[in-house]
Structures are given as structure tokens and as C-alpha cells.
C-alpha positions in Angstrom: 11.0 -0.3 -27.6 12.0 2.3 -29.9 10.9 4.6 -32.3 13.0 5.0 -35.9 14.1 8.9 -36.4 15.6 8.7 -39.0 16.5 6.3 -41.9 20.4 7.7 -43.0 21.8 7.9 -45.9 25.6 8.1 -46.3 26.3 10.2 -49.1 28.7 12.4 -51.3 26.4 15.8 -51.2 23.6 15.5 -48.6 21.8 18.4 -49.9 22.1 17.6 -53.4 20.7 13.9 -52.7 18.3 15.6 -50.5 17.0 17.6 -53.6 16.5 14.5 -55.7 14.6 12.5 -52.5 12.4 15.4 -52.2 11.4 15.4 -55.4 11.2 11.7 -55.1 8.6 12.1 -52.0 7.4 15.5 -51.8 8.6 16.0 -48.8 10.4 19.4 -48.6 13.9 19.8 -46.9 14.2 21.0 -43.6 14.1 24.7 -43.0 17.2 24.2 -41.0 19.0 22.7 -44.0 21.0 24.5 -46.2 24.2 23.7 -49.6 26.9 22.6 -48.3 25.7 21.5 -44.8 27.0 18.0 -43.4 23.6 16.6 -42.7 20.8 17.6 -44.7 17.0 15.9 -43.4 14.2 15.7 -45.4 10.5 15.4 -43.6 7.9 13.3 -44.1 4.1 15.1 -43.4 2.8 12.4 -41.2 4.0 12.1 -37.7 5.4 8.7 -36.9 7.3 8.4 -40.2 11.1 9.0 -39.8 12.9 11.3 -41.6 15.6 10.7 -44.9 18.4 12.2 -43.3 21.4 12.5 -45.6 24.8 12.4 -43.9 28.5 13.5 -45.9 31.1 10.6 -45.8 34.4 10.5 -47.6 34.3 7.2 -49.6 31.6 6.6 -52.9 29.2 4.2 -52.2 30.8 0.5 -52.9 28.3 -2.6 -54.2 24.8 -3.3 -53.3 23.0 -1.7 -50.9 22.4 -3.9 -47.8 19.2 -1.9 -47.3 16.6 0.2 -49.8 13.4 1.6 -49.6 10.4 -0.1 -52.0 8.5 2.9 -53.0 4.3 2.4 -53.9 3.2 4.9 -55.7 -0.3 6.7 -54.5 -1.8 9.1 -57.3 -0.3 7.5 -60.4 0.6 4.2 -61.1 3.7 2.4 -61.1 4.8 3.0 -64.3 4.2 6.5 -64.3 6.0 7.2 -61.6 9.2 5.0 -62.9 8.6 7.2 -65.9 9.1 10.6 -63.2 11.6 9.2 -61.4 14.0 8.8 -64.5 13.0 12.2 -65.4 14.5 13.7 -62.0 17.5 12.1 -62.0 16.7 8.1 -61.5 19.1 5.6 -63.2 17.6 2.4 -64.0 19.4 -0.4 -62.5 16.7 -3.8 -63.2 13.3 -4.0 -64.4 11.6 -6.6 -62.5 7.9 -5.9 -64.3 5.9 -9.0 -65.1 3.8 -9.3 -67.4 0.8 -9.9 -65.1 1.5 -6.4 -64.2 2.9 -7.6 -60.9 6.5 -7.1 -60.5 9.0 -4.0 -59.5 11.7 -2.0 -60.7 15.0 -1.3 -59.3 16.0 2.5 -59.8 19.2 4.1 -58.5 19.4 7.7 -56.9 22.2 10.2 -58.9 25.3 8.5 -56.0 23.9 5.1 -56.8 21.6 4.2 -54.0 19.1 1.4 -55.1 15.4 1.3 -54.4 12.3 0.0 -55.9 9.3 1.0 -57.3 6.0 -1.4 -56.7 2.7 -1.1 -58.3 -0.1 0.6 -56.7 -2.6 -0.5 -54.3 -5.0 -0.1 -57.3 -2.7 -1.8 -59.9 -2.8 -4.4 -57.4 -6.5 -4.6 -56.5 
């Protein structure tokens, strides 16, 4: 058995891509974080939920992910956040909305990273 640490992120600028997951989350960057660092973590409030750590690598990111994160917003809707995200430095990569209102979209971080934005509980209910 095993907890999960961390969920890593191999990266260009880990505290640049920690900026925009921050914003992204709200969770702030580790006091023990600073530019230019090799790793840069970002923490989640809740205890049990592993950390974004962003780790420096040499080569660009290459293809599709084999992994992402699907996102569901809590205090605004699914949309609205989509509409945020873009705003902070999001890419769109495919918008997956239905017109049921189910649905997703696929975003990419500022090095390309993909993940997904789901409605909300309450869109869903």
C-alpha cells in the first residue's frame, strides 16, 4: 500500500509552470520554492492530496500526454472557469461540450501539458 506524494510534472521552467498551476488551483507554491529552482511543488490545503511537483528536464514535451488531470470546478461553473483558465495562460486544445451541457474541454498549460475541465457537481445535478 502506498500513498501518492506527489503527481510530477516534467517541465521547461518548474516555477514558471508552478505559477500558472497555482493560479489554476489556488494552491500557493511552497515556501521552500523559489525562480530558477530545479523542482518547484505546489500544495494542496487538504491533507491526503499529493502535491504538483514540477521537475526541470532538458527535452520539450513531445505528443500526448499519457496522463492529465480532469479538473471540476467548485464555486463557478464549468464554463466559467474554461473562461479563467484561458485568461491565465490556458491554450485550448478540444472542446468536448455537448449540448446537454454534459461534456469537457481539453485545455493545455503555457509548455503544453493537456487537462480537462468537467462540469460541476451542480451543472451536473
Amino acid at each position: 500500500m502506498f500513498t501518492i506524494q506527489h503527481i510530477t510534472i516534467d517541465c521547461h521552467d518548474p516555477y514558471a509552470l508552478a505559477e500558472f498551476w497555482s493560479a489554476v488551483t489556488g494552491w500557493p507554491i511552497s515556501a521552500e520554492d523559489e525562480p530558477g529552482a530545479p523542482e518547484v511543488a505546489i500544495e494542496p490545503p487538504d491533507a491526503g492530496v499529493p502535491e504538483l511537483l514540477f521537475v526541470a528536464v532538458p527535452e520539450r514535451k513531445a505528443g500526448k500526454n499519457r496522463l492529465h488531470l480532469d479538473l471540476m470546478p467548485v464555486a463557478r461553473t464549468r464554463d466559467e472557469e474554461v473562461t479563467r483558465l484561458l485568461a491565465v495562460g490556458a491554450a485550448l486544445v478540444d472542446d468536448r461540450r455537448k449540448p446537454n451541457g454534459r461534456g469537457w474541454v481539453v485545455l493545455g498549460d503555457p509548455e503544453g501539458n493537456e487537462f480537462c475541465v468537467e462540469a460541476s457537481e451542480a451543472e451536473r445535478a
